[in-house]
mmCIF file of the N, C-alpha and C atoms, coordinates in Angstrom:
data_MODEL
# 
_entry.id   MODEL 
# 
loop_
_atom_site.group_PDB 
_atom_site.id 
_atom_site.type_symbol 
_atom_site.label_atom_id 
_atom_site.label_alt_id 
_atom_site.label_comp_id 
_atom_site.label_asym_id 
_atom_site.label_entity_id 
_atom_site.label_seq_id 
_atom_site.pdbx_PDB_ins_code 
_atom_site.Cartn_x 
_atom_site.Cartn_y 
_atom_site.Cartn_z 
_atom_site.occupancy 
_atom_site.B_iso_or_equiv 
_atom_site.pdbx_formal_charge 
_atom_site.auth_seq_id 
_atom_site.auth_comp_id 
_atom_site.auth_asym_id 
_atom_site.auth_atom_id 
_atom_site.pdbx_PDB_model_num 
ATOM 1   N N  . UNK A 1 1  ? -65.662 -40.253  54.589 1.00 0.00 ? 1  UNK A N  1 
ATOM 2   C CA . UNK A 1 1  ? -66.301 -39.790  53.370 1.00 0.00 ? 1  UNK A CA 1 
ATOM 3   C C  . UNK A 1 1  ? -66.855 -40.992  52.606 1.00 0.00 ? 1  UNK A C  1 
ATOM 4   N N  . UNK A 1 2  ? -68.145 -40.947  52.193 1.00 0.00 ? 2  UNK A N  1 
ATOM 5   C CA . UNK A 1 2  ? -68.613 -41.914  51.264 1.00 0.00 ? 2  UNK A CA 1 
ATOM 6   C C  . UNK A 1 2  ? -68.302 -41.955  50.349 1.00 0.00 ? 2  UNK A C  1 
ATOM 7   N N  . UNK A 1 3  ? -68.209 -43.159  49.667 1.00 0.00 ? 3  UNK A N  1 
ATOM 8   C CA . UNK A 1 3  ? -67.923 -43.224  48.074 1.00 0.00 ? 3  UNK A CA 1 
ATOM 9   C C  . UNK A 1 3  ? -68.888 -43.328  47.287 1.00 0.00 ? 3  UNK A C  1 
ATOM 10  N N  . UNK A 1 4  ? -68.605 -42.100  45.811 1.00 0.00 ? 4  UNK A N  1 
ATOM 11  C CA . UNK A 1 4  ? -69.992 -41.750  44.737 1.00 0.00 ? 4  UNK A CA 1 
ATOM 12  C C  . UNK A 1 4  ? -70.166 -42.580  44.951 1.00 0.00 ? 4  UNK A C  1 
ATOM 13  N N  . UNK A 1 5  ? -71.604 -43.289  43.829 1.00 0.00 ? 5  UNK A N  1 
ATOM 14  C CA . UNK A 1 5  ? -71.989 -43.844  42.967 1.00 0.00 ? 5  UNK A CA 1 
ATOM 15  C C  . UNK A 1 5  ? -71.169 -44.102  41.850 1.00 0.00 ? 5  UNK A C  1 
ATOM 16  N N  . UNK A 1 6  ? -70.606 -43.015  41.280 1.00 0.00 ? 6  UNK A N  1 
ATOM 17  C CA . UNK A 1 6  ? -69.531 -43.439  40.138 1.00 0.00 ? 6  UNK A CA 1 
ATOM 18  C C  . UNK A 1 6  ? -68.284 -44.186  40.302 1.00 0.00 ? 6  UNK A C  1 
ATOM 19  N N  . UNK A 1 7  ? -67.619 -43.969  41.555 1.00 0.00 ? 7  UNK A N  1 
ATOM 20  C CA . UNK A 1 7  ? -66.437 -44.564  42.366 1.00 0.00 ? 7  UNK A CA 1 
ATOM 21  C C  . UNK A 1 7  ? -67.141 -45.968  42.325 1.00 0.00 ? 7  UNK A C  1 
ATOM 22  N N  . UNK A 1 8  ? -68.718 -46.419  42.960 1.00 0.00 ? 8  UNK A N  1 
ATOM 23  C CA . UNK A 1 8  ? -68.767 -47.607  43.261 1.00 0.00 ? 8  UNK A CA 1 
ATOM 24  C C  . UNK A 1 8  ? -68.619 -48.584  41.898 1.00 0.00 ? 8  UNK A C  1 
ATOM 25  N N  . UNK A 1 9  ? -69.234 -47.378  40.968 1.00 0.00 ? 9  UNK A N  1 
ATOM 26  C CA . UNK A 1 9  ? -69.715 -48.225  39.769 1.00 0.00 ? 9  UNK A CA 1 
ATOM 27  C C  . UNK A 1 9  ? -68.422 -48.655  38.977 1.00 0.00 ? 9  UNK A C  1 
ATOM 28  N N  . UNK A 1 10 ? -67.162 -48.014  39.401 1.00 0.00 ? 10 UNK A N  1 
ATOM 29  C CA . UNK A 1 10 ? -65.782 -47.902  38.994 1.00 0.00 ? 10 UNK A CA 1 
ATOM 30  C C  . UNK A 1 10 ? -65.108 -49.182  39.395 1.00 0.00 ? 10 UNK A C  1 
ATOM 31  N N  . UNK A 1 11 ? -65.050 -49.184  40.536 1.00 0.00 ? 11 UNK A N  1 
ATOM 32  C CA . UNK A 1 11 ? -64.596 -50.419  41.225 1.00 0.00 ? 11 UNK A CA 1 
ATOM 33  C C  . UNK A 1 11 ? -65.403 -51.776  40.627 1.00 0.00 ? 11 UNK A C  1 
ATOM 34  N N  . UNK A 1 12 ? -66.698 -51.977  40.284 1.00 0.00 ? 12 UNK A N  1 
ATOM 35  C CA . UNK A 1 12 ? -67.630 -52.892  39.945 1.00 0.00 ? 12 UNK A CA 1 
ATOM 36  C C  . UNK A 1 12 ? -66.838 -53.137  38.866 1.00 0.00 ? 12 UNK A C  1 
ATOM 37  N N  . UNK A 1 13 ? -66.625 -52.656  37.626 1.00 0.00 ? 13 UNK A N  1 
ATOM 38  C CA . UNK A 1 13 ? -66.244 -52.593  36.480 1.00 0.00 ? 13 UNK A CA 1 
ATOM 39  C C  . UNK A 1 13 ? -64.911 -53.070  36.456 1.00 0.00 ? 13 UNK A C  1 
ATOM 40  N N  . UNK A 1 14 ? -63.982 -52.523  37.289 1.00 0.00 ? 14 UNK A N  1 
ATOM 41  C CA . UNK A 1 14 ? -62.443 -53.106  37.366 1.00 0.00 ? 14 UNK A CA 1 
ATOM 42  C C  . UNK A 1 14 ? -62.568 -54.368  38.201 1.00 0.00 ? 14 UNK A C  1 
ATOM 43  N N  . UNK A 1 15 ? -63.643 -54.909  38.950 1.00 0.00 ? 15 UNK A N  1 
ATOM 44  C CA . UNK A 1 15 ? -62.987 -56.087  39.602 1.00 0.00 ? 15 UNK A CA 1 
ATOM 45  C C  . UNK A 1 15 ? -63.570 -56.857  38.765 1.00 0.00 ? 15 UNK A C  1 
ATOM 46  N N  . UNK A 1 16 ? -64.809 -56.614  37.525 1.00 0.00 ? 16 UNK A N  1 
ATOM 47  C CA . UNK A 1 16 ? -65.443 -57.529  37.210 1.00 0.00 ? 16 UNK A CA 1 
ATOM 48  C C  . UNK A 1 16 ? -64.510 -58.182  35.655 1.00 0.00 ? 16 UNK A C  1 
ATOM 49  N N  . UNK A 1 17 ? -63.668 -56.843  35.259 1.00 0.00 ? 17 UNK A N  1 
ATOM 50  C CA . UNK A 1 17 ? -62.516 -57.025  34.545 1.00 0.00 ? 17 UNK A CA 1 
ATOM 51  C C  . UNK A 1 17 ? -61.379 -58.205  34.862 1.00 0.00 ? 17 UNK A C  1 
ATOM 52  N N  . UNK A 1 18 ? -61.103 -57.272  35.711 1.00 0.00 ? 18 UNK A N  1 
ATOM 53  C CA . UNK A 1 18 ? -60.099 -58.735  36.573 1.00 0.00 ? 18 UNK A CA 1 
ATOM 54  C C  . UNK A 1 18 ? -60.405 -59.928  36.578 1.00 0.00 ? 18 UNK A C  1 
ATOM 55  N N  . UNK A 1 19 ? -61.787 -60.472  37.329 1.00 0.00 ? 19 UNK A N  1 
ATOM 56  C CA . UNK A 1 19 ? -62.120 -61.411  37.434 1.00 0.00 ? 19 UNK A CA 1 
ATOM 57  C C  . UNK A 1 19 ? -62.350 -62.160  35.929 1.00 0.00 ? 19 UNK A C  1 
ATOM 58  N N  . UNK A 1 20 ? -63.031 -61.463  34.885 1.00 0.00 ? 20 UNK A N  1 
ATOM 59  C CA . UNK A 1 20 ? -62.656 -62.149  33.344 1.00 0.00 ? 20 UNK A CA 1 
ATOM 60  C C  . UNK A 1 20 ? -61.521 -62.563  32.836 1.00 0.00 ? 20 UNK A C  1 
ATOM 61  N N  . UNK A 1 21 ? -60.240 -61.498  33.032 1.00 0.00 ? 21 UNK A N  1 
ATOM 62  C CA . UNK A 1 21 ? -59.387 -61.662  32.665 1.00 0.00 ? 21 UNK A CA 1 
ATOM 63  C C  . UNK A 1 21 ? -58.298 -63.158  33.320 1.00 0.00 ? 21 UNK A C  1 
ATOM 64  N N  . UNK A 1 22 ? -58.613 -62.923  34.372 1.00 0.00 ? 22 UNK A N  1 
ATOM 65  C CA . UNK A 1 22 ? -58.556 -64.184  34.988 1.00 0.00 ? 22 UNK A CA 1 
ATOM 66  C C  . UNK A 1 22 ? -58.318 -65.097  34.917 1.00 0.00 ? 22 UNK A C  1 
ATOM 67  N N  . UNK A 1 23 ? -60.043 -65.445  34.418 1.00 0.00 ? 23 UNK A N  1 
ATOM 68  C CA . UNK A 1 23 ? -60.437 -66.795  34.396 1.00 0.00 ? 23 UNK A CA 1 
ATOM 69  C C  . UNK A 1 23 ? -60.147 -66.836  32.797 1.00 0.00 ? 23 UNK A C  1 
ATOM 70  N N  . UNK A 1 24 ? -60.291 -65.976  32.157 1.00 0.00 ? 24 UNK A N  1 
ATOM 71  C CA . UNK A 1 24 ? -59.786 -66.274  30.402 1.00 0.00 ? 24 UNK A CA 1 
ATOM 72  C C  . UNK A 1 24 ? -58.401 -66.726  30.470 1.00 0.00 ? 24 UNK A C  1 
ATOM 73  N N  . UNK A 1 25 ? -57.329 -66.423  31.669 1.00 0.00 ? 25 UNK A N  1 
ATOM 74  C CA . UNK A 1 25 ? -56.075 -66.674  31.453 1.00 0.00 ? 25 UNK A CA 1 
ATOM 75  C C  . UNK A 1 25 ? -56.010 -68.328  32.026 1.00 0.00 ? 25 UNK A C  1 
ATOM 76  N N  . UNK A 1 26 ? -56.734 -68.570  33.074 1.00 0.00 ? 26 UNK A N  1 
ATOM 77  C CA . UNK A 1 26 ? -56.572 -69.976  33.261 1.00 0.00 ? 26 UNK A CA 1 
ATOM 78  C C  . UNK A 1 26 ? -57.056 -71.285  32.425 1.00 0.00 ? 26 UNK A C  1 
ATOM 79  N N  . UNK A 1 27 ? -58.123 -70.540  31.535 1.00 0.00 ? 27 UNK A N  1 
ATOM 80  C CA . UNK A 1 27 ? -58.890 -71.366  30.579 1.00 0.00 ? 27 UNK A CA 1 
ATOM 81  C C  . UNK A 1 27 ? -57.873 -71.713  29.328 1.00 0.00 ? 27 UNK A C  1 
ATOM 82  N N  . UNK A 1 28 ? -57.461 -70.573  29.364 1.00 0.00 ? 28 UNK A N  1 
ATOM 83  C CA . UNK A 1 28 ? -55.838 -70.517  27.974 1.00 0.00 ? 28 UNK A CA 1 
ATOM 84  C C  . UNK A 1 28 ? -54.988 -71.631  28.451 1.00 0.00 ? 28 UNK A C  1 
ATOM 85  N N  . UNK A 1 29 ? -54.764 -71.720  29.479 1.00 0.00 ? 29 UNK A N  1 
ATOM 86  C CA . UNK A 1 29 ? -53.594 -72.224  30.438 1.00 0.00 ? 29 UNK A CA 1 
ATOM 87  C C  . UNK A 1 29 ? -54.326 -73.980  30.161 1.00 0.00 ? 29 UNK A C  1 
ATOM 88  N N  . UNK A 1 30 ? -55.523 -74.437  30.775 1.00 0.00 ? 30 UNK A N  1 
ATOM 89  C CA . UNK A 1 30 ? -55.935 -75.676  30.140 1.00 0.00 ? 30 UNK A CA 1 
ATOM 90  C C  . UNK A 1 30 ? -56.023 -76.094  28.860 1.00 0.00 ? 30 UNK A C  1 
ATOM 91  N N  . UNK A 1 31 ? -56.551 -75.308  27.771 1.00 0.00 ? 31 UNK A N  1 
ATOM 92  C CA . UNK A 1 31 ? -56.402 -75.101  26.727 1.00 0.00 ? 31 UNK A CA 1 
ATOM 93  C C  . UNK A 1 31 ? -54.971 -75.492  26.307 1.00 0.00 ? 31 UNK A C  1 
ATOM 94  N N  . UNK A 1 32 ? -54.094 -75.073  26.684 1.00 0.00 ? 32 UNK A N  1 
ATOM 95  C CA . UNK A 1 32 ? -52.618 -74.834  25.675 1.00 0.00 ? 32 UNK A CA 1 
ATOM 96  C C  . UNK A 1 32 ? -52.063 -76.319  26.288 1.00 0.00 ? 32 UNK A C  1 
ATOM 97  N N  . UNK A 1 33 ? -51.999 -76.786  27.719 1.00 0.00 ? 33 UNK A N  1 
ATOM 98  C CA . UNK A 1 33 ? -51.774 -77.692  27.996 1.00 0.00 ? 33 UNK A CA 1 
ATOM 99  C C  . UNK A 1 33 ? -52.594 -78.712  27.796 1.00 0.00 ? 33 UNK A C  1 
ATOM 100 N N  . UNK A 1 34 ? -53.669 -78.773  27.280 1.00 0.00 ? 34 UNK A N  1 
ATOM 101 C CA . UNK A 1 34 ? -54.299 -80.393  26.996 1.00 0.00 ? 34 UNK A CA 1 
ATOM 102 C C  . UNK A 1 34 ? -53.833 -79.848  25.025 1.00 0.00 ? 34 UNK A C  1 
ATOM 103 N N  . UNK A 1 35 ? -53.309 -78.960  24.428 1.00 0.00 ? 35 UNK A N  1 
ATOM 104 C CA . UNK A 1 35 ? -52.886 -79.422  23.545 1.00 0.00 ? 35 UNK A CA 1 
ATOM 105 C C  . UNK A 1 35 ? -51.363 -80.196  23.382 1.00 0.00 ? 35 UNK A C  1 
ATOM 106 N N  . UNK A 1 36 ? -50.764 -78.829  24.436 1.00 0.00 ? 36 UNK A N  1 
ATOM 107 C CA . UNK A 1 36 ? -49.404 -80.113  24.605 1.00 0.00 ? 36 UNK A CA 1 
ATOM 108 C C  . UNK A 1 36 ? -49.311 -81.529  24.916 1.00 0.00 ? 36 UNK A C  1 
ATOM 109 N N  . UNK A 1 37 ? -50.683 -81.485  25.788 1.00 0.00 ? 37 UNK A N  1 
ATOM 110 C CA . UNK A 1 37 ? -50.313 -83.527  25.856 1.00 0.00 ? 37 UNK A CA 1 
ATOM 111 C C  . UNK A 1 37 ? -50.901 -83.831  24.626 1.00 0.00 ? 37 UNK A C  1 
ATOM 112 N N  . UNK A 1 38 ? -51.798 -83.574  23.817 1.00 0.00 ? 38 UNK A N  1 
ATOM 113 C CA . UNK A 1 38 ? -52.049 -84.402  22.567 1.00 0.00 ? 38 UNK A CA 1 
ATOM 114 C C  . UNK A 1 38 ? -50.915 -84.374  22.158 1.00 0.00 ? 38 UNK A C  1 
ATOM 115 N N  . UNK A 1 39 ? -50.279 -83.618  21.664 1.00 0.00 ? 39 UNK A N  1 
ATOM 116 C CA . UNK A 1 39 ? -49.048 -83.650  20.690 1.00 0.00 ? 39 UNK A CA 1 
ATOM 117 C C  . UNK A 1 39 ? -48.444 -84.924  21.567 1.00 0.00 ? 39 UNK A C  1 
ATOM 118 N N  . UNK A 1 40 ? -48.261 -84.674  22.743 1.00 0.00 ? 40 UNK A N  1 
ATOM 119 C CA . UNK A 1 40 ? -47.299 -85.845  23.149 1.00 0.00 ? 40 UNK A CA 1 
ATOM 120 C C  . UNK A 1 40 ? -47.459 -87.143  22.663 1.00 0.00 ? 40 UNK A C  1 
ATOM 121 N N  . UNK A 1 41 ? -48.969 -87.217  23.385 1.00 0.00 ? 41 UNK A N  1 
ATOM 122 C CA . UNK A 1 41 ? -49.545 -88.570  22.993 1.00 0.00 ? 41 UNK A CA 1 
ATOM 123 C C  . UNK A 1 41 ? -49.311 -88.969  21.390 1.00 0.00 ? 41 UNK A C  1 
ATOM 124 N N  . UNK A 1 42 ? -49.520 -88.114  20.432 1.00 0.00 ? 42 UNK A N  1 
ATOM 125 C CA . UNK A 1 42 ? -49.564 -88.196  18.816 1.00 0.00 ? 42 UNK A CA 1 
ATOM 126 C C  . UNK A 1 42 ? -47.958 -88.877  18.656 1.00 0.00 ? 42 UNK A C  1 
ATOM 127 N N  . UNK A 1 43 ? -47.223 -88.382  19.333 1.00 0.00 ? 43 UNK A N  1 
ATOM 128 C CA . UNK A 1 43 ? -45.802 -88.534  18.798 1.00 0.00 ? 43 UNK A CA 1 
ATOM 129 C C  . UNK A 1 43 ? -44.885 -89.851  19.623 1.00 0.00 ? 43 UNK A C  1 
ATOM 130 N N  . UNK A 1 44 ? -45.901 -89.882  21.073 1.00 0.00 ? 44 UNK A N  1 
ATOM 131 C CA . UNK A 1 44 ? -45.392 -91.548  21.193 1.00 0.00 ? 44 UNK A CA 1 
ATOM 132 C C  . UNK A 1 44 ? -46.407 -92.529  20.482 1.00 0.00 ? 44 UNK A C  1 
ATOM 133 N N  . UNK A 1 45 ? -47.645 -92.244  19.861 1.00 0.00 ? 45 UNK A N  1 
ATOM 134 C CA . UNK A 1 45 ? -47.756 -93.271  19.023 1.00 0.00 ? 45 UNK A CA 1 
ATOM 135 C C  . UNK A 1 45 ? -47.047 -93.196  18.137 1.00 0.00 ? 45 UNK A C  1 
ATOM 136 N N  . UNK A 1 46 ? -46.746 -92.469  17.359 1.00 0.00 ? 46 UNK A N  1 
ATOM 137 C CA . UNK A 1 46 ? -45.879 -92.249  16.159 1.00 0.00 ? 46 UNK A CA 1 
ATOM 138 C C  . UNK A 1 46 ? -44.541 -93.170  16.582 1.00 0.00 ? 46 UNK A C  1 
ATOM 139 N N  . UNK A 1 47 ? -43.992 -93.060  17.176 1.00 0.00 ? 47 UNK A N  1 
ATOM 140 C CA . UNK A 1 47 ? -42.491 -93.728  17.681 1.00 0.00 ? 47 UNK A CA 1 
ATOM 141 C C  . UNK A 1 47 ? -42.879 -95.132  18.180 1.00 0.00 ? 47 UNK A C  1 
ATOM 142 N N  . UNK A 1 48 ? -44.404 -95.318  18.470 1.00 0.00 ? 48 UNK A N  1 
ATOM 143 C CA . UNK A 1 48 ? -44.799 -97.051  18.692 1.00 0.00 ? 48 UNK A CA 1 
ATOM 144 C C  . UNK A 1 48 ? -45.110 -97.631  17.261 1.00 0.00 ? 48 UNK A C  1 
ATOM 145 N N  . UNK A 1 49 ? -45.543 -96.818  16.477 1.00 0.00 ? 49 UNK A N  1 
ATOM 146 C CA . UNK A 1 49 ? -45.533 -97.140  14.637 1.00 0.00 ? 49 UNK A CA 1 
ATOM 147 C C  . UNK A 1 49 ? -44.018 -97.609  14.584 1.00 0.00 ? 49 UNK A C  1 
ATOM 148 N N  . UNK A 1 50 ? -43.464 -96.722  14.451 1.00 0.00 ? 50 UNK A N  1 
ATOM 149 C CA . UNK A 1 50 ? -42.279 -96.968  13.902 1.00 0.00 ? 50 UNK A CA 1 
ATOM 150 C C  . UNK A 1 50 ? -41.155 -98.182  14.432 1.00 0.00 ? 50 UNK A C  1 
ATOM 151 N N  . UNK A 1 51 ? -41.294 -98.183  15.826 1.00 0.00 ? 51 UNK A N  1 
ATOM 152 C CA . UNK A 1 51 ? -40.772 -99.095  16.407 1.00 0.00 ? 51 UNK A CA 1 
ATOM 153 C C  . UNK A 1 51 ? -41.261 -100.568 16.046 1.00 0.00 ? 51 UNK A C  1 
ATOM 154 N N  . UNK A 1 52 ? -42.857 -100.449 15.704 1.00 0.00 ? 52 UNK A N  1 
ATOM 155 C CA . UNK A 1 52 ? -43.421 -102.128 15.662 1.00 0.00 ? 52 UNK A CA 1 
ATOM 156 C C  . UNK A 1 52 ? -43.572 -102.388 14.187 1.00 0.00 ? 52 UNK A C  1 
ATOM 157 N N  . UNK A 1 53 ? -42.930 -100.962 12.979 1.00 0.00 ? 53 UNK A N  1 
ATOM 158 C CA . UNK A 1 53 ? -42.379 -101.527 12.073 1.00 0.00 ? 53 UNK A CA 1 
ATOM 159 C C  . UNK A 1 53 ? -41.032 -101.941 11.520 1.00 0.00 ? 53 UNK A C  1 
ATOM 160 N N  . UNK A 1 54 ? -40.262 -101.394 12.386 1.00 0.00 ? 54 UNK A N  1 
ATOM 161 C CA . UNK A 1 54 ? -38.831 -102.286 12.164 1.00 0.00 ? 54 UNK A CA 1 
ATOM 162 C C  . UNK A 1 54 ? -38.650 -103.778 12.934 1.00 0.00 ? 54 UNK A C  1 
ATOM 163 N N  . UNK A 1 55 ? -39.613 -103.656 13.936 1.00 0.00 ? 55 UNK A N  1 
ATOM 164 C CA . UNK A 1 55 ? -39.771 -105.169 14.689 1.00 0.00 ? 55 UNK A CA 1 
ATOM 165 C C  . UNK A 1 55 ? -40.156 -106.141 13.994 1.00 0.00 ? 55 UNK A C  1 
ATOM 166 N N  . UNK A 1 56 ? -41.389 -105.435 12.724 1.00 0.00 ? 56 UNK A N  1 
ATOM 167 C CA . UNK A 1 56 ? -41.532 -106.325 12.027 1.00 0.00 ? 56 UNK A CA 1 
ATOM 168 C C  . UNK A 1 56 ? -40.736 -106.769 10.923 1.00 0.00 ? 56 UNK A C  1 
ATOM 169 N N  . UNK A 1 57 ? -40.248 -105.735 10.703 1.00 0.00 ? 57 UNK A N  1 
ATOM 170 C CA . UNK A 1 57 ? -38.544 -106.271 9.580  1.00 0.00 ? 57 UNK A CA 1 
ATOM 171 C C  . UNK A 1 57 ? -37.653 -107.211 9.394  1.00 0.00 ? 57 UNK A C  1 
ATOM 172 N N  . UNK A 1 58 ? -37.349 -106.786 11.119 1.00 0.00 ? 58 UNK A N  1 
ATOM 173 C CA . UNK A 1 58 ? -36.280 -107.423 11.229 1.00 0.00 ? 58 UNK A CA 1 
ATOM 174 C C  . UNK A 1 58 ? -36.721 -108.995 11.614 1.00 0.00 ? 58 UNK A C  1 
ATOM 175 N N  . UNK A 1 59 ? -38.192 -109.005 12.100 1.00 0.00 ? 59 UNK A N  1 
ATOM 176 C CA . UNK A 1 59 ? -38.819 -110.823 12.429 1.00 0.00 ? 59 UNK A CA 1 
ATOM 177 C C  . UNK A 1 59 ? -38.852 -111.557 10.666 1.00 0.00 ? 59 UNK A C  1 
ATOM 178 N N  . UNK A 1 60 ? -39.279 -110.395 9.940  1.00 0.00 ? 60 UNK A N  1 
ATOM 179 C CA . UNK A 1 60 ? -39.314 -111.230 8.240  1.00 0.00 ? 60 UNK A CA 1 
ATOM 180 C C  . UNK A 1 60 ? -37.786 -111.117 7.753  1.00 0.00 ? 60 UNK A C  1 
ATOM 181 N N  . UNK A 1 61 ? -37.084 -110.774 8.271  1.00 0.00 ? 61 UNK A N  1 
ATOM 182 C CA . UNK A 1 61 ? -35.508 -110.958 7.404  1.00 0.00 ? 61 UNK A CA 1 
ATOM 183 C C  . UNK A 1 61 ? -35.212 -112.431 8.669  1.00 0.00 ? 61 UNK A C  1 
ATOM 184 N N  . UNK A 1 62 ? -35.228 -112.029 9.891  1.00 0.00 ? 62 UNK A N  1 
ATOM 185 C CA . UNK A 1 62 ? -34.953 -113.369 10.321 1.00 0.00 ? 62 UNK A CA 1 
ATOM 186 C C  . UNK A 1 62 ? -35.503 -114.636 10.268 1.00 0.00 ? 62 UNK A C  1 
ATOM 187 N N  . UNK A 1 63 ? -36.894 -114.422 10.302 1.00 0.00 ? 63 UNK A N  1 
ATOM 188 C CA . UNK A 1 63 ? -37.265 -115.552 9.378  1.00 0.00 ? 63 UNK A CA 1 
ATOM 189 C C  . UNK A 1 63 ? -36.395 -115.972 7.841  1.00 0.00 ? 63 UNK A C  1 
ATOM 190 N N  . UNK A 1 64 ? -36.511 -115.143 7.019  1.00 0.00 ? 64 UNK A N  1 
ATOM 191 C CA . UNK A 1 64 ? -35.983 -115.421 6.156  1.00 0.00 ? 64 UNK A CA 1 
ATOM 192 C C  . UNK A 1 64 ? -34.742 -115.706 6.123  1.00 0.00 ? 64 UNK A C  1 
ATOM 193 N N  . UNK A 1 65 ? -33.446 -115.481 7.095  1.00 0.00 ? 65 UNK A N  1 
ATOM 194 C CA . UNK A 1 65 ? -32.575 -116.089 6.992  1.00 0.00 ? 65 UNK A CA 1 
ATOM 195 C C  . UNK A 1 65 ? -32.418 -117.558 7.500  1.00 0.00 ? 65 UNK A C  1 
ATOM 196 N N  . UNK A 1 66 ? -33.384 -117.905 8.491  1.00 0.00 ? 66 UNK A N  1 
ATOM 197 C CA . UNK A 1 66 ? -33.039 -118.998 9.272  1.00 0.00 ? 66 UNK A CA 1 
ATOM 198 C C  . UNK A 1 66 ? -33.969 -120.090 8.093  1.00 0.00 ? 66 UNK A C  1 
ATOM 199 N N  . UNK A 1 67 ? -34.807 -119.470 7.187  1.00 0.00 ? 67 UNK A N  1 
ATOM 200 C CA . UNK A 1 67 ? -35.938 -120.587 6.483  1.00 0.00 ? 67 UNK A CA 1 
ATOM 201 C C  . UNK A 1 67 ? -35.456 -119.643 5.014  1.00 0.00 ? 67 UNK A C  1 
ATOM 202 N N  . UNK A 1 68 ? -34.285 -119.868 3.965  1.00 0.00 ? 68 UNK A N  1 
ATOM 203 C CA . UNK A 1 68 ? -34.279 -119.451 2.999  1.00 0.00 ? 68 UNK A CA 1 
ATOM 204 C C  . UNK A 1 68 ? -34.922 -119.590 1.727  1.00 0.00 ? 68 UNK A C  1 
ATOM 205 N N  . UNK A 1 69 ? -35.105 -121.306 1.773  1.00 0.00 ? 69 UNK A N  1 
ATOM 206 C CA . UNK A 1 69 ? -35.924 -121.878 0.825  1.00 0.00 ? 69 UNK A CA 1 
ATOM 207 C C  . UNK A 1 69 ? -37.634 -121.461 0.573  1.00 0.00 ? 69 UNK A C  1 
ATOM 208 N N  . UNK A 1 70 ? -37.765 -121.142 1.854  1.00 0.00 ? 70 UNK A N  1 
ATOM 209 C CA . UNK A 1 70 ? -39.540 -120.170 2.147  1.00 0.00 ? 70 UNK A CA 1 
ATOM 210 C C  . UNK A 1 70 ? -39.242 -119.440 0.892  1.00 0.00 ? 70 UNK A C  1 
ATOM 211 N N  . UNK A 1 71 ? -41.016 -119.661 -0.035 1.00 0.00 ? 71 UNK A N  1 
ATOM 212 C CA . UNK A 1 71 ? -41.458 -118.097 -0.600 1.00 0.00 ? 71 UNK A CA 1 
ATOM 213 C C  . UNK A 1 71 ? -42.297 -117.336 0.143  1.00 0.00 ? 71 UNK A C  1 
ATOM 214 N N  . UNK A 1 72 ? -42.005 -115.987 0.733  1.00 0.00 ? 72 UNK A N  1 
ATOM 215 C CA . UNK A 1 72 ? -43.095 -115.402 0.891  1.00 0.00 ? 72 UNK A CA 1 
ATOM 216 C C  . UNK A 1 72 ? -43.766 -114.842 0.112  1.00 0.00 ? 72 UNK A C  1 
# 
């Protein structure tokens, strides 16, 4: 038995669905993951801030203990 015209036009419509839905889900999927690595990236700079400002702390207190008479 052949299939309508409406059957064909049925099937057209659901695979062309699918196929959107798809590719909208893999696009989400790059999407959500190149935001998770920003965040990453944002938050090990953040922790390289912070780290290369106590480095610098602790180099001006040791300076300053080993050279007391220094004004800075």
């Amino acid at each position: 038995m052949a299939l309508s015209r409406r059957e064909i036009a049925k099937d057209v419509v659901q695979q062309s669905a699918e196929a959107a839905i798809s590719t909208a889900g893999r696009i989400s999927a790059i999407l959500f993951d190149g935001a998770r690595r920003i965040t990453t990236e944002i938050g090990t700079f953040g922790t390289e801030i912070f780290e290369i400002r106590e480095a610098s702390k602790r180099a001006g207190e040791d300076a300053e203990a080993a050279n007391p008479d220094d004004v800075v």
